[in-house]
DSSP file (Angstrom, degrees, kcal/mol; ACC not computed):
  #  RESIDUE AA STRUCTURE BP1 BP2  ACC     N-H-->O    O-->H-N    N-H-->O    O-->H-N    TCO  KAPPA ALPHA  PHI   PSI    X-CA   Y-CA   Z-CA
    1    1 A X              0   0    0      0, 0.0     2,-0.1     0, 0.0     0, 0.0   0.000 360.0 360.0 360.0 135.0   91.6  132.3 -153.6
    2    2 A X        -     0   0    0      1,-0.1     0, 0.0     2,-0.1     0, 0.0  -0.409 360.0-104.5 -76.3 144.2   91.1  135.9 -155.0
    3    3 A X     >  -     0   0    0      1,-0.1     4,-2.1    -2,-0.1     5,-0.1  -0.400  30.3-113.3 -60.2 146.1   94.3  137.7 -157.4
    4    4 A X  H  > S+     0   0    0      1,-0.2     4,-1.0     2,-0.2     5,-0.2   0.871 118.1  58.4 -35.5 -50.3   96.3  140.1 -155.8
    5    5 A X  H  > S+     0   0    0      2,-0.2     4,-1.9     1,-0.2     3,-0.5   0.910 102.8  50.3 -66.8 -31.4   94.9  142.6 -158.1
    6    6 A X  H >> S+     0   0    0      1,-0.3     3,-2.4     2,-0.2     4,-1.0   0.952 114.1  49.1 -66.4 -65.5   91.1  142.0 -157.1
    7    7 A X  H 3X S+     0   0    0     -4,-2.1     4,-0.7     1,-0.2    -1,-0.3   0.425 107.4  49.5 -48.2   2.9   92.2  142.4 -153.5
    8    8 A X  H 3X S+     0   0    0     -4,-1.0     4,-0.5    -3,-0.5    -1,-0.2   0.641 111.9  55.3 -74.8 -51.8   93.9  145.3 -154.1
    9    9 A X  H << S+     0   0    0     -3,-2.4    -2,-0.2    -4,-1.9    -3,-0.1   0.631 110.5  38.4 -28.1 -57.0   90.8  146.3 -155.8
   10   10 A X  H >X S+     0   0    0     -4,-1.0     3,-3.5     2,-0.2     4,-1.4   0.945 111.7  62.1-119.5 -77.4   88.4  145.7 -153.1
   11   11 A X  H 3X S+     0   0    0     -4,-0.7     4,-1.8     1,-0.4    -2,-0.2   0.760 111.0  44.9 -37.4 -24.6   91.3  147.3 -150.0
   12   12 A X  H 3< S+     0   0    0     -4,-0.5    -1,-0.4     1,-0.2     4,-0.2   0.432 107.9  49.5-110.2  26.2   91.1  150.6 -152.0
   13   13 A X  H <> S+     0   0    0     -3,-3.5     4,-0.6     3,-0.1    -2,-0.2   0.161 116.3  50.1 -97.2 -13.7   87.4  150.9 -152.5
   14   14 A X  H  X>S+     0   0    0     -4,-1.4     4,-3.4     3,-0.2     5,-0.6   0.872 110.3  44.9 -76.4 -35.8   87.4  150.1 -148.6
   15   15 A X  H  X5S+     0   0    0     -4,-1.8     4,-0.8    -5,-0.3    -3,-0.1   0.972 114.4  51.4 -53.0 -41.4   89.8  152.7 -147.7
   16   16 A X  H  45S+     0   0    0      1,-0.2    -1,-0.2    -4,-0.2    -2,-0.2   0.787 119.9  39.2 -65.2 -30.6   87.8  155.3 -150.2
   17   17 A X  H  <5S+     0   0    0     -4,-0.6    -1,-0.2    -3,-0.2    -2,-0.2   0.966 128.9  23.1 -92.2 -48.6   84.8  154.4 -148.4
   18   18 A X  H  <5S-     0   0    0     -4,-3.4    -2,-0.2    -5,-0.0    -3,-0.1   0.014  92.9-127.5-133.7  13.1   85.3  154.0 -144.7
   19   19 A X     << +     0   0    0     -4,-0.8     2,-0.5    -5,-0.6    -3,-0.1   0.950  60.0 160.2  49.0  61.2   88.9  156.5 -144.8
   20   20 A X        -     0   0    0     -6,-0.1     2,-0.4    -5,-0.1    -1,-0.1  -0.899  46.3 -99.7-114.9 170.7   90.3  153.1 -143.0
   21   21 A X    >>  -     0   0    0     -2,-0.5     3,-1.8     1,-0.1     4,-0.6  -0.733  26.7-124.0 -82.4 117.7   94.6  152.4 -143.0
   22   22 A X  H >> S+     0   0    0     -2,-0.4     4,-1.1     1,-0.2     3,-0.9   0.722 107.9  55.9   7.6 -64.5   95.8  150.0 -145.7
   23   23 A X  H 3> S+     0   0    0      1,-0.3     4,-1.3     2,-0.2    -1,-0.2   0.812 103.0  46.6 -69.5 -38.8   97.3  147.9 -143.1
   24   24 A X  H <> S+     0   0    0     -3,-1.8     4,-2.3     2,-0.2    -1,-0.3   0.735 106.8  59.2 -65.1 -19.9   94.4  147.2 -140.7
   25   25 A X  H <X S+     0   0    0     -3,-0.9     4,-2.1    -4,-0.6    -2,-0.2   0.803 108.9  44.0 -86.3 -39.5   92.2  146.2 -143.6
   26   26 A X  H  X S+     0   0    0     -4,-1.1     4,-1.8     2,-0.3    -2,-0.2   0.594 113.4  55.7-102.5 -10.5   94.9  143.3 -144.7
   27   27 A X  H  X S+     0   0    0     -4,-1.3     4,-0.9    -5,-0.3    -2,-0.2   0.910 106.2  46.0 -72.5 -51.5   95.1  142.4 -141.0
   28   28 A X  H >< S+     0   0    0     -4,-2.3     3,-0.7    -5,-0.2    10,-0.3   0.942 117.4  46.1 -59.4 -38.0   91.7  142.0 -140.8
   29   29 A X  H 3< S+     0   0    0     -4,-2.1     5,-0.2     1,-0.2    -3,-0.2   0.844 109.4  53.2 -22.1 -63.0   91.9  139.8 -144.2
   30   30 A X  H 3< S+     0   0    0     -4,-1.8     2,-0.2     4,-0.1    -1,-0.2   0.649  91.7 103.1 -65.0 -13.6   94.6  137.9 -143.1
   31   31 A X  S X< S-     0   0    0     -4,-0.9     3,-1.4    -3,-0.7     6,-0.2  -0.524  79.0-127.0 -97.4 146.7   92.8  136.9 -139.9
   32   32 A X  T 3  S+     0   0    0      1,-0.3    -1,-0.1    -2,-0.2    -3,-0.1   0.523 115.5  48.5 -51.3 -12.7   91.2  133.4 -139.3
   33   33 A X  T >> S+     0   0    0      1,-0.2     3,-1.7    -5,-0.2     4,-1.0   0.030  74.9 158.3-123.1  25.1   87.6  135.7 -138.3
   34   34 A X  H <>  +     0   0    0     -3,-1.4     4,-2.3     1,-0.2    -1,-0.2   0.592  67.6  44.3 -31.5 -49.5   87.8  138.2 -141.7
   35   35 A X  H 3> S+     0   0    0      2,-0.2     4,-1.9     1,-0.2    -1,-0.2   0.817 116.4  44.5 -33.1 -60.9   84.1  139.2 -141.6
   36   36 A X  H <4 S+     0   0    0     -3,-1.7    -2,-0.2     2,-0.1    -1,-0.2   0.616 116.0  43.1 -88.1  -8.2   84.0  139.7 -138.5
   37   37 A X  H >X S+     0   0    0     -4,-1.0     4,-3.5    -9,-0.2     3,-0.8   0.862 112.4  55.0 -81.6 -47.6   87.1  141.6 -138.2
   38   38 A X  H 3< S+     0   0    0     -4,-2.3     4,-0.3   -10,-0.3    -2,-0.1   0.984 113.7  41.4 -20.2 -78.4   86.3  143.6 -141.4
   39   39 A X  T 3< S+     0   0    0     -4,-1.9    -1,-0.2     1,-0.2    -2,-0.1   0.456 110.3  57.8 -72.9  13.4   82.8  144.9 -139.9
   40   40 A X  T <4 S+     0   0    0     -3,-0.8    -1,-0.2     2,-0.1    -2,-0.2   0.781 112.5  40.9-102.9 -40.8   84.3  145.4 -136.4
   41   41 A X     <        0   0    0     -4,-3.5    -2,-0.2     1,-0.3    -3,-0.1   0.467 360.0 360.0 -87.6  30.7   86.8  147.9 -137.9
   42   42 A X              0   0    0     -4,-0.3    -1,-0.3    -5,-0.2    -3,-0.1   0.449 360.0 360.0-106.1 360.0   84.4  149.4 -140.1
């Protein structure tokens, strides 16, 4: 399982790249389908 800090890491180089909100990015994370939840809100 990845450190908070990498994932922290990784959520702001998504936000900076695809201007997406914190909070949807760790809902898609948290969720059983992550991949596919990721690339659907990307």
């Amino acid at each position: 399982y990845v450190t908070r800090s990498v994932t922290n890491e990784v959520i702001n180089i998504i936000q900076n790249k695809y201007q997406i909100s914190k909070s949807r990015i760790i809902k898609a994370l948290i969720s059983q389908e992550a991949v596919g939840s990721i690339e659907s809100i990307l």
